[in-house]
ZAMARGU-4260 file (C-alpha; in steps of 0.2 Angstrom, whole numbers, plus 5000, padded with zeros to 4 digits):
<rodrens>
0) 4556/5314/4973 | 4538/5319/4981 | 4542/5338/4976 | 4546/5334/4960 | 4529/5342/4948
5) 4534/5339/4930 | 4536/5330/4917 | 4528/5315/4910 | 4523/5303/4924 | 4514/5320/4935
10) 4507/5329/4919 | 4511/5343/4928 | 4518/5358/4920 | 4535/5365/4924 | 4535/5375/4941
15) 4519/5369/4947 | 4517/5369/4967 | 4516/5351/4974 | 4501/5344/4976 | 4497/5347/4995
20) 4493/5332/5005 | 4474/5328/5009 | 4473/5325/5029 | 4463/5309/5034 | 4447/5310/5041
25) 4446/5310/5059 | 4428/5304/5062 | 4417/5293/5051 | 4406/5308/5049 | 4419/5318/5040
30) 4424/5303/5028 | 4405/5300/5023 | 4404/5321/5021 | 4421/5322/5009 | 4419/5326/4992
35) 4424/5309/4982 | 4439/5317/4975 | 4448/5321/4993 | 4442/5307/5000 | 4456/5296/5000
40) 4447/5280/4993 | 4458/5271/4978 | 4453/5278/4962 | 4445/5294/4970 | 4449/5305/4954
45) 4442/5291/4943 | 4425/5292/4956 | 4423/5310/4956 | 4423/5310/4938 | 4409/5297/4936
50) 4399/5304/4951 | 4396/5320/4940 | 4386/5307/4928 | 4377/5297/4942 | 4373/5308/4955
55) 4386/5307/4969 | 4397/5319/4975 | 4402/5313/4994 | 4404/5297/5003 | 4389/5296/5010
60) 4383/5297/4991 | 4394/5283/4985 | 4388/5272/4999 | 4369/5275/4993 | 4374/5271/4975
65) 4367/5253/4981 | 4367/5237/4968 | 4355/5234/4955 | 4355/5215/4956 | 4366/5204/4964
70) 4375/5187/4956 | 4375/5173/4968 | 4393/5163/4964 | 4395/5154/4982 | 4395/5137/4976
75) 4411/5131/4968 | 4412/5120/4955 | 4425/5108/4949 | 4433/5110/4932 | 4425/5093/4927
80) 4410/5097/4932 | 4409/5113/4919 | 4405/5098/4906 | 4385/5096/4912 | 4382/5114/4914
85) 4371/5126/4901 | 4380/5139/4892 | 4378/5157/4899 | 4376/5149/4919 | 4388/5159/4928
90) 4401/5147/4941 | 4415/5151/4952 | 4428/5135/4953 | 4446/5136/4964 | 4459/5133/4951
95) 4477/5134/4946 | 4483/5144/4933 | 4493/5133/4921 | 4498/5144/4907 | 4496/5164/4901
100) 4499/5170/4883 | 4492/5184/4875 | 4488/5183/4855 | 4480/5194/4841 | 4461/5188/4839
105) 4452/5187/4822 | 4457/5197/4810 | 4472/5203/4822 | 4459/5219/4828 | 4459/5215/4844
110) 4472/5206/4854 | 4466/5192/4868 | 4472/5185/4882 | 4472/5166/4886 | 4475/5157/4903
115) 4475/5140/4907 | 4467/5136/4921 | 4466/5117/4928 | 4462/5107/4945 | 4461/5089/4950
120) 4447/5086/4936 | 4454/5094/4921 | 4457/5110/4913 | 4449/5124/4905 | 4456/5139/4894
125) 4447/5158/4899 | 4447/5171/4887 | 4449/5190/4890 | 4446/5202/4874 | 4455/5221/4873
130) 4471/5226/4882 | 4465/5223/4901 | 4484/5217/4907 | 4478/5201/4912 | 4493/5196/4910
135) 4501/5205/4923 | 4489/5199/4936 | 4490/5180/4933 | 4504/5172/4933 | 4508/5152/4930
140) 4507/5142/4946 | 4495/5155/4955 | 4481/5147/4965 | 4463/5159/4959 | 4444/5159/4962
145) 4437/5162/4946 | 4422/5167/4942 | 4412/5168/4923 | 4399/5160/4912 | 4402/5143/4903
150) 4403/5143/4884 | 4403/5127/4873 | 4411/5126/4857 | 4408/5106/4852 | 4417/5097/4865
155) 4427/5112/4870 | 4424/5124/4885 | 4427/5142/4889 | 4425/5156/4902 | 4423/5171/4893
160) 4429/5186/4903 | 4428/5180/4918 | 4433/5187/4936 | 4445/5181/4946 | 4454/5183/4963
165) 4470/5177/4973 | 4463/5163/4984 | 4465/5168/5003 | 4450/5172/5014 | 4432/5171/5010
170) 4429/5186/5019 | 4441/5196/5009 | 4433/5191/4989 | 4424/5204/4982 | 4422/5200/4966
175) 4422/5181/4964 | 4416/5168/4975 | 4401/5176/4985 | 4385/5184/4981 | 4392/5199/4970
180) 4381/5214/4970 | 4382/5220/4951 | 4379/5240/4951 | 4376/5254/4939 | 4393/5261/4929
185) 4397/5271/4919 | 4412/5277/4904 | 4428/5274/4913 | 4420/5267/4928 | 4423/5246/4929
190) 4414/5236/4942 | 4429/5229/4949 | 4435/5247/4953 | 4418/5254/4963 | 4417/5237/4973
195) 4434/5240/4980 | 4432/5259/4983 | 4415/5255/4990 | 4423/5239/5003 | 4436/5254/5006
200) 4423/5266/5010 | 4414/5252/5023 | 4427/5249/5032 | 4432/5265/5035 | 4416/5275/5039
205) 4401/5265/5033 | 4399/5252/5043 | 4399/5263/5057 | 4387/5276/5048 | 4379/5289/5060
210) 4361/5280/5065 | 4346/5292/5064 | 4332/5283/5069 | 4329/5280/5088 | 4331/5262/5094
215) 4313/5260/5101 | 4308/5266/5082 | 4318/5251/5075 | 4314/5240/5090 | 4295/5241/5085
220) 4298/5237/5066 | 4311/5227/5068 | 4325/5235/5056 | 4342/5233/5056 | 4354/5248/5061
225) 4361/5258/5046 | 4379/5254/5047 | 4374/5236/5046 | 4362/5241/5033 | 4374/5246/5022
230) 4387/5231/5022 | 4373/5218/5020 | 4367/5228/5005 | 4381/5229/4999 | 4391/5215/5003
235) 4379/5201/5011 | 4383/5184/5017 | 4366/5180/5012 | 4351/5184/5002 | 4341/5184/5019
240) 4354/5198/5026 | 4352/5206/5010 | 4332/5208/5011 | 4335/5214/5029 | 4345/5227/5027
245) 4337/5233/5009 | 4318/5233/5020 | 4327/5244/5033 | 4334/5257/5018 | 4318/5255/5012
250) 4309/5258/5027 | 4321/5275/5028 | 4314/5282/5009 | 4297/5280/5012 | 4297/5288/5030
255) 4309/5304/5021 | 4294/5303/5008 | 4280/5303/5019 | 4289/5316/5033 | 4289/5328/5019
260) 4272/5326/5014 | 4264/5328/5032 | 4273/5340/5036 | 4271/5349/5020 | 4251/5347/5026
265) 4253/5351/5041 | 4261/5365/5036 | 4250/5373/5024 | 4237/5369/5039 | 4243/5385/5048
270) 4241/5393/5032 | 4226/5406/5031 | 4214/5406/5017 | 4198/5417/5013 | 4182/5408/5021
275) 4169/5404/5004 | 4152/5402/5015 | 4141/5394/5002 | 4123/5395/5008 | 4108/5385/5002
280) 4101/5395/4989 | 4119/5397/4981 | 4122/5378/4983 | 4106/5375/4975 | 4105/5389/4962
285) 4124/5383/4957 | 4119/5362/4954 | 4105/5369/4945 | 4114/5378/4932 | 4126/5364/4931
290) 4110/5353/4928 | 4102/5362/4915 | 4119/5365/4904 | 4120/5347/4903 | 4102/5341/4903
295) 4104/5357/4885 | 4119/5346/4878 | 4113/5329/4881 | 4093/5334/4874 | 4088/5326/4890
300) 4084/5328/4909 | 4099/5324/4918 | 4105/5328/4936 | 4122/5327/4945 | 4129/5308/4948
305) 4132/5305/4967 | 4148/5305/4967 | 4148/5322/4960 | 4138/5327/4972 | 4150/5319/4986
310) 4164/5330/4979 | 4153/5341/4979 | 4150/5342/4996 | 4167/5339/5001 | 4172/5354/4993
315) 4159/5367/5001 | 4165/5359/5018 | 4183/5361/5013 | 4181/5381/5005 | 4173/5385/5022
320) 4185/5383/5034 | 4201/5398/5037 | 4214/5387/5030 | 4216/5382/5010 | 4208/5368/5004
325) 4222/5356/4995 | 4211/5343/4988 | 4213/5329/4974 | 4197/5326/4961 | 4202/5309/4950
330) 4189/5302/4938 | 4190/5294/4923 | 4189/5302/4906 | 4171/5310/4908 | 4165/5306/4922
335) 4160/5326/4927 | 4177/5333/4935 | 4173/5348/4927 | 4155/5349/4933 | 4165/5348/4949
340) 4175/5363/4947 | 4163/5373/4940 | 4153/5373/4955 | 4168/5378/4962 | 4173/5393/4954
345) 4155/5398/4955 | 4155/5398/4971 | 4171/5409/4974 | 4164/5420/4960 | 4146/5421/4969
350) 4157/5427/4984 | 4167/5442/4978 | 4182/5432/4975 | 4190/5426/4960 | 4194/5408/4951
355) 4208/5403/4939 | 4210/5387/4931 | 4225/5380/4925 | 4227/5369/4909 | 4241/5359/4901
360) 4238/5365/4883 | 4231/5379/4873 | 4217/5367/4865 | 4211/5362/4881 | 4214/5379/4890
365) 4201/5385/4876 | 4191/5367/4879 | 4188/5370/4897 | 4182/5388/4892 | 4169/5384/4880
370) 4164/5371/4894 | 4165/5383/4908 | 4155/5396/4900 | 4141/5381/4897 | 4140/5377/4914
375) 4138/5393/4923 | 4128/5402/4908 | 4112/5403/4919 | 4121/5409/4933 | 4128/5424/4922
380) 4145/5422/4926 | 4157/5430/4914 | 4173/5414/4912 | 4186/5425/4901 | 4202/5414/4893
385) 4221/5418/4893 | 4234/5409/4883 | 4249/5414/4874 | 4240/5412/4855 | 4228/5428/4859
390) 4232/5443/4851 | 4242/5457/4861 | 4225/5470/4862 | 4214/5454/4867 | 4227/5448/4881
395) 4229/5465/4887 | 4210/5467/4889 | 4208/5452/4901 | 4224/5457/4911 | 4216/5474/4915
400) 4199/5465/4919 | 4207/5453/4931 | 4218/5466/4941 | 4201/5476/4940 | 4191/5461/4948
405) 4180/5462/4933 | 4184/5446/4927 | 4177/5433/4941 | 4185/5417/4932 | 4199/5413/4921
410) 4203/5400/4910 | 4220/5397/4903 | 4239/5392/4902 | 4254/5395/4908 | 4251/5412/4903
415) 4241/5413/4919 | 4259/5410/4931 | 4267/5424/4918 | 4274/5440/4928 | 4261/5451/4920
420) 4245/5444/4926 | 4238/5450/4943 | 4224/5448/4952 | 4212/5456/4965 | 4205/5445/4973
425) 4212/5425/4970 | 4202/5415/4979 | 4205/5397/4972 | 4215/5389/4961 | 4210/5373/4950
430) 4223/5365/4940 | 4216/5353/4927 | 4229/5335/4922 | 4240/5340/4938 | 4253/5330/4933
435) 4258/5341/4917 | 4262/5355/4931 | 4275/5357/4945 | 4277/5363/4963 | 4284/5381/4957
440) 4273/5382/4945 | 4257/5378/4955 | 4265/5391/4968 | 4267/5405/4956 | 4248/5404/4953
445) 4245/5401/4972 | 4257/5417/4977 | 4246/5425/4962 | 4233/5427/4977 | 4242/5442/4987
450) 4244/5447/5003 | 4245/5435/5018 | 4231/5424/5011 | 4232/5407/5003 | 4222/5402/4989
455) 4210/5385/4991 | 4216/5374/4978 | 4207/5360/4967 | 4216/5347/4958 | 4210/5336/4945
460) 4217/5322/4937 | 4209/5307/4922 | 4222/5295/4929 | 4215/5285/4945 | 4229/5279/4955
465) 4229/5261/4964 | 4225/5263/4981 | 4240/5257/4988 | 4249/5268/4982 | 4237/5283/4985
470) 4242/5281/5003 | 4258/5285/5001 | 4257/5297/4987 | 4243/5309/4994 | 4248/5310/5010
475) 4247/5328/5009 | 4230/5328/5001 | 4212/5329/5002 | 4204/5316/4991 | 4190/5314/4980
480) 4185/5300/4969 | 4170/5302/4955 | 4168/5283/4948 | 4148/5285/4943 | 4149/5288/4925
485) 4134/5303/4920 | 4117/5297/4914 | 4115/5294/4897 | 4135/5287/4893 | 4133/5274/4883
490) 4145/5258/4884 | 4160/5256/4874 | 4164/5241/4865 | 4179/5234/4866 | 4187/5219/4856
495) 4203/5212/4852 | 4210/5208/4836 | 4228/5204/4828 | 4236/5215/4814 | 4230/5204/4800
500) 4212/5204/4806 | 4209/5222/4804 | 4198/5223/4787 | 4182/5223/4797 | 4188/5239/4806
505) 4192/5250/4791 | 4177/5246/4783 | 4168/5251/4801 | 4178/5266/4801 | 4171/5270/4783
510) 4155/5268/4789 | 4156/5279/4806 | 4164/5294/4794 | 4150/5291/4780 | 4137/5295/4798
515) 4148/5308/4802 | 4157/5302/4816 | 4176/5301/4818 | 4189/5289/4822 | 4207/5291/4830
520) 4219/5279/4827 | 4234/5277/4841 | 4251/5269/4838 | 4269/5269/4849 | 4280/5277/4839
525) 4281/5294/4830 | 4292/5286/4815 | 4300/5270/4810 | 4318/5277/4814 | 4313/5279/4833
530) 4313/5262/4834 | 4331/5253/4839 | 4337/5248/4855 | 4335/5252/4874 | 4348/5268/4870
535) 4339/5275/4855 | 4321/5276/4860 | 4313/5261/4853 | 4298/5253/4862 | 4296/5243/4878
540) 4285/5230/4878 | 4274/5218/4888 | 4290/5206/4892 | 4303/5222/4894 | 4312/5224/4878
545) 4312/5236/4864 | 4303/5233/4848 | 4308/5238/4832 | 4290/5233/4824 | 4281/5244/4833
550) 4268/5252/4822 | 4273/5272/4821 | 4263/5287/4816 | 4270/5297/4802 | 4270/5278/4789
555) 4252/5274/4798 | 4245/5290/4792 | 4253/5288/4775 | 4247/5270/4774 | 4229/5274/4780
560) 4229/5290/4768 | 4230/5278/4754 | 4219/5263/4762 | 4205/5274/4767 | 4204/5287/4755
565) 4195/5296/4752 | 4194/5299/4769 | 4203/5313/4776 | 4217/5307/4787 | 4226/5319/4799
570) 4244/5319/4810 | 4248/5322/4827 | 4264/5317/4837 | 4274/5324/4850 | 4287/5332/4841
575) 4276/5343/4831 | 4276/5362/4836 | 4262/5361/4847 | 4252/5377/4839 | 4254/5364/4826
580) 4246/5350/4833 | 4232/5360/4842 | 4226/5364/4826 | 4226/5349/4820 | 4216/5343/4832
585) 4205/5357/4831 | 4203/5352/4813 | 4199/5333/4819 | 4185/5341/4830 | 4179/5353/4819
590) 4175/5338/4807 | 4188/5344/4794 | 4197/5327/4797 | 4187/5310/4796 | 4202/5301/4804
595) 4215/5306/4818 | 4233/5297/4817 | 4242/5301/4833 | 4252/5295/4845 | 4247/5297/4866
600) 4247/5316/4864 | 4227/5312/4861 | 4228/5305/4877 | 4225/5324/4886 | 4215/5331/4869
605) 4200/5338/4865 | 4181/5334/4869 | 4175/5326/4852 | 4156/5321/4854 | 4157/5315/4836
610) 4172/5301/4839 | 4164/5284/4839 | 4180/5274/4834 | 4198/5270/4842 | 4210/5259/4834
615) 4226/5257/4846 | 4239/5249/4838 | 4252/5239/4845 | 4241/5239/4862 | 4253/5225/4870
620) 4265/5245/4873 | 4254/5251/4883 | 4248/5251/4900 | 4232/5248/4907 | 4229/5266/4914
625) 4235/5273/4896 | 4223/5259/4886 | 4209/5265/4897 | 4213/5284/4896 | 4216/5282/4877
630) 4196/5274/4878 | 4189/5287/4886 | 4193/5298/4871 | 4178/5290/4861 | 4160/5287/4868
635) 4158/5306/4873 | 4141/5308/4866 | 4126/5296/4865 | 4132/5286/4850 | 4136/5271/4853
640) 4156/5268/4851 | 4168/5257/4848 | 4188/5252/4854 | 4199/5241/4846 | 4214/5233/4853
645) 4227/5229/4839 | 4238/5216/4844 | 4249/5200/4840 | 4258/5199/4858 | 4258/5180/4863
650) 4264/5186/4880 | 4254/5179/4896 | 4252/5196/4905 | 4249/5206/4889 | 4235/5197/4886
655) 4228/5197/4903 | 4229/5215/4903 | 4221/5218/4887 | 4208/5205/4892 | 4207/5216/4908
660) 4203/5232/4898 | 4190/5222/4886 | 4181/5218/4901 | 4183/5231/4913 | 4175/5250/4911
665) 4181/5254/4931 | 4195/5265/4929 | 4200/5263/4947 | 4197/5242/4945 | 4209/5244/4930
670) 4223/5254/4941 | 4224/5242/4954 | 4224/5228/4940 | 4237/5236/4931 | 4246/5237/4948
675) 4245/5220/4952 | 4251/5214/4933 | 4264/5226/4931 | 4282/5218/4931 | 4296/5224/4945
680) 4304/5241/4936 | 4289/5243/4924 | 4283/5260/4921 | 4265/5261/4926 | 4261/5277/4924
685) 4270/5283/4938 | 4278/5297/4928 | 4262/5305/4929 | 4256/5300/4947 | 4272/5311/4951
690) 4279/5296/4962 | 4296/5303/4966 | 4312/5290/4959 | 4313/5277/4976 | 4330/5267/4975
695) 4326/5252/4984 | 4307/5255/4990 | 4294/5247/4977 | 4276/5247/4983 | 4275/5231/4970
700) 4283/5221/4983 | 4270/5214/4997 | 4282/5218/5013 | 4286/5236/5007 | 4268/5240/5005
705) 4265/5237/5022 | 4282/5248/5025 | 4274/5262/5019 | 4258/5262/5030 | 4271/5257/5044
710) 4279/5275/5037 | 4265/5285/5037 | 4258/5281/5056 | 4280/5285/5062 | 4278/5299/5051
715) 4261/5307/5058 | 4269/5301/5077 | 4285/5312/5074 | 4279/5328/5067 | 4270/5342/5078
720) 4255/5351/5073 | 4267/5364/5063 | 4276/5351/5052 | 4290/5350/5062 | 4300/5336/5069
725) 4297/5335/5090 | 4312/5338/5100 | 4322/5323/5103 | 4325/5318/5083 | 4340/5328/5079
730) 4349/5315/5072 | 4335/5312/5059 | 4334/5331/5057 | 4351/5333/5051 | 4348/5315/5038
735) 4334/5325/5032 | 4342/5342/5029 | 4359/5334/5023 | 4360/5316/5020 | 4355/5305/5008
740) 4338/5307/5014 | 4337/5324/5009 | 4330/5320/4992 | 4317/5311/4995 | 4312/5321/5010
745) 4311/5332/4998 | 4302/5325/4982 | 4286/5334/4976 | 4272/5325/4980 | 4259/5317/4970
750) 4246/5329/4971 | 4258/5343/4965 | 4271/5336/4949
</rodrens>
């Protein structure tokens, strides 16, 4: 019968080879290294299949697909007891199974499946919906625990779809019971089905997992082995069990994490870069040009703020030494980043080499350009521009002035990584909204440099990051902060209103375009058929749910066309081509437009002198850093301006953090604000801090934050001066190079995505 490999049952086809038999693993290595589908575990094929869709393709994988919450059902309760408890509460009770019958449900669609179930206090029917065979797993007399939520109809109680196990040893329930861990699934994947094939995969290999770190290392910081690790995450005997093993996993990602980074600095450390030697007189000379450009656009004598004479500093010291600068600038929304840069490509330019700066967008590529050219006028340093919207004999001219070294400085896009575009002497690199850009694509400009020379490199970034976090995300980074606004900014306003107190605004913003000034107006959602639930793409709010009346762009615009007119009211949105939307922003700058509709594409837009209003709509969506970048997109010249926060949110923390952003200017104070009132799994703007996806690690949490410092200090001990692991860490070499490790060892840092 086993060589038989047709027909119905095999869904082979005739004359098809026996499967061959898969040999057992012989060590608990070589189970955690099999692929899921030769693995041996119960329902392999059914594993593999939904690995493809969550990630996992060994063991070891499976084992690290951890819980995303767990469901404590340890207390028992009697059936009479059922009577006093709150629909929805989830209870395990040890009962007897009276009766089974299976019946069409309304409407005969679907058919259902009824058990009796009954103890010394009463009875109590449980409902199962769809063909699940329930039926074949309970029969009449069998002693279960069951577990479910309570549901009252009048007098009446139910389970609906509850679990259930054969009673026998406590130690042997996994489903029922016990604290349950509840994990991610997915089509054809049920819970009950990964919980055994993970127990299965335990007991035979993960419980006695490989260890990696050395025993002094956990001795010191008090972490659990990673066998042990993994059983009380998965399956603990209590929520204290379950906190130690998740802080030693935790502890595990952010030393991959921070091992990465170091070593990645330390790394680039043996790097070699040209030496910029910038003397006195070029110092001087260079601050003064910057100076006189601004003190020309503000119609006043102005110098440089001290904190952009720190970066300042910083970066002379840094373009000085043989091995490439790597150094963050972050700062809000005008407080002089560019200022910054241009001193730095100045002085690269004043020394023979060359300077290229990297920008998100066309608009802002050709932004930076005109800004650029300002800057270093007096100094008589040529800045050229290359983006993908010049014409073919205009782009060709700057490509032969750059190979040529004519050009000394260049702004543009990604046009600048293309194949085409050569250098002859790349000295440094700035790259303006690093998050926008990735490692490969920061390296293409890098490797742009030739030769066996590494270009200093300058990023800069509007988005302040909590400094918590800053220690574990720019580990591998230089840092420089510019909180000192420029001289002659004058204060934005900020105020709060609902939706229905907004006729004061639209008569302000009649009143700003009749002075002519502009106003953008920001809203959550491009249209109203965005909005839907969490599948679809609607909008997550202050409390964590998605909100179908979330104002959206494209009805705004044609509302406000209609209200304001005869205003001119423009469009911009993320689906939009974006030559598209550059030009419509060009025409908002340009003064074509009176009003600006978008969505958080304005957040990285142009300079607009002439913008004196923002209207966010729906503010509650947003976070602190966004509400504050989106600010900073008004008050750019010396007229006073104005923000408005639209909201009707009676949530606690949504009002605290639009109270926060009324109050508070401080960029920085409003990041480490916003970290400390952001929910558990709330994004708070860490798609564009680059922080890599962290399973179990969340530096919201008080103990993991001191984890990650714990992280970095073991980190900086176990790496030599070349990046490398010291001898004596093989174990935690190989986790690195091939274990579950390996992706967050290997996660682009901060500073770089």
């Amino acid at each position: 019968m086993t060589a038989r490999a047709s027909g119905p049952r095999s869904g082979g086809r005739r004359g098809a080879r026996p499967t061959a038999a898969i040999a057992p693993p012989r060590t608990p290595e070589e189970l955690l290294s099999r692929d899921l589908a030769r693995s041996g575990l119960p329902g392999a094929t059914v594993l593999a299949r939904a690995g493809r869709r969550l990630g996992w393709a060994t063991v070891r994988d499976l084992l690290f697909h951890l819980p995303r919450r767990y469901d404590d059902l340890r207390e028992m309760r009697t059936i009479g007891e059922l009577a006093w408890i709150d629909d929805g509460t989830p209870i395990s009770a040890r009962v007897t199974v009276a009766d089974v019958r299976v019946e069409a449900s309304f409407r005969r669609r679907v058919q259902r499946t009824i058990a009796v179930l009954e103890d010394e206090t009463g009875s109590i029917e449980a409902t199962w919906f769809g063909r699940r065979f329930i039926e074949r797993r309970l029969h009449p007399g069998q002693r279960v625990i069951v577990s479910g939520k309570v549901k009252h109809f009048g007098r009446k109680r139910t389970l609906d779809n509850p679990d259930f196990q054969p009673e026998g040893r406590d130690d042997e329930l996994l489903h029922v019971g016990r604290i349950v861990p509840i994990y991610r699934l997915t089509a054809g994947l049920t819970a009950n089905r990964l919980r055994v094939a993970i127990r299965e995969a335990l007991d035979r290999g993960g419980r006695e997992h490989p260890e990696y770190l050395p025993p002094e290392l956990r001795r010191q910081h008090g972490l659990v082995g990673i066998g042990p690790a993994l059983e009380g995450a998965h399956y603990p005997a209590s929520f204290e069990g379950r906190d130690e093993a998740l802080r030693r996993i935790a502890f595990d990602e952010l030393l991959g994490l921070q091992v990465g980074m170091v070593g990645r600095r330390r790394e680039r450390g043996r790097d070699a870069a040209v030496r910029i030697a910038v003397d006195a007189a070029t110092d001087e000379a260079l601050r003064a040009a910057l100076a006189g450009s601004l003190s020309r656009k503000l119609g006043h004598g102005v110098s440089l703020t001290p904190d952009q004479d720190a970066a300042i500093r910083e970066v002379r010291a840094d373009l000085n030494r043989p091995t490439p600068m790597l150094r963050l600038l972050q700062g809000d929304v005008g407080s002089g980043k560019t200022a910054v840069a241009a001193w730095a490509l100045g002085a690269a330019a004043r020394a023979g080499l060359q300077g290229a700066l990297l920008a998100p967008t066309d608009l802002l590529a050709r932004q930076h350009h005109r800004t650029l050219a300002s800057l270093l006028e007096d100094e008589n340093l040529p800045v050229e521009l290359l983006t993908g919207s010049l014409t073919a004999s205009t782009a060709r001219a700057t490509l032969d002035r750059l190979a040529s070294g004519m050009a000394p400085i260049v702004v543009g896009t990604h046009a600048l990584i293309q194949e085409r575009v050569s250098f002859a002497a790349l000295g440094l690199v700035v790259i303006d909204e690093q998050h926008r850009f990735g490692v490969d694509q920061r390296g293409q400009l890098e490797a742009k440099a030739g030769g066996d020379r590494t270009p200093h490199v300058l990023l800069m970034t509007a988005t302040p990051i909590p400094r918590t976090l800053g220690q574990v995300l720019y580990a591998d980074l230089d840092v420089s902060d510019l909180r000192t606004p420029p001289a002659g900014r004058v204060p934005i306003r900020t105020g709060i209103k609902r939706p229905d107190e907004l006729e004061g605004t639209w008569g302000r913003v009649r009143q700003e375009a009749a002075a002519g000034h502009r106003t953008f107006v920001v809203v959550p959602l491009i249209d109203e058929a965005e909005a839907g639930d969490g599948g679809v793409g609607g909008v997550a709010g202050a409390t964590g749910f998605w909100d179908a009346s979330a104002p959206a762009a494209e009805a705004e615009a044609v509302r406000l066309r209609e209200l304001l007119a005869p205003l001119r009211v423009g469009l911009v949105h993320g689906r939009m081509k974006a030559a598209d939307r550059d030009a419509e922003m060009a025409r908002f700058r340009d003064g074509d437009l009176d009003v600006l509709v978008g969505t958080t594409v304005v957040e990285v837009g142009v300079d607009v002198p002439e913008a004196t209003m923002m209207v966010i709509e729906g503010a509650d969506r947003f976070g602190l850093a966004q509400l504050h970048q989106l600010r900073g997109r008004v008050g750019r010249g010396t007229v006073e301006s104005f923000c408005v926060l639209v909201s009707d949110s009676v949530d606690a923390t949504a009002r605290a953090r639009l109270e926060a952003v009324r109050m508070t200017r401080d960029g920085f104070e409003l990041a480490e604000r916003d970290w400390e009132l952001r929910r558990e799994g709330d994004v708070l703007g860490l798609v564009q801090s680059g922080l890599p996806s962290l399973r179990v690690a969340s530096l919201q949490r008080e103990g993991h934050r001191e984890l990650a410092v714990a992280a970095r200090a073991v980190a900086e001990g176990l790496l030599d001066e070349r990046g490398e692991l010291r001898p004596g860490h093989a174990a935690l070499a190989r986790e690195l190079r091939d274990g579950w490790l390996r992706r967050v060892a290997a996660a682009e840092p901060a500073g770089a995505a």
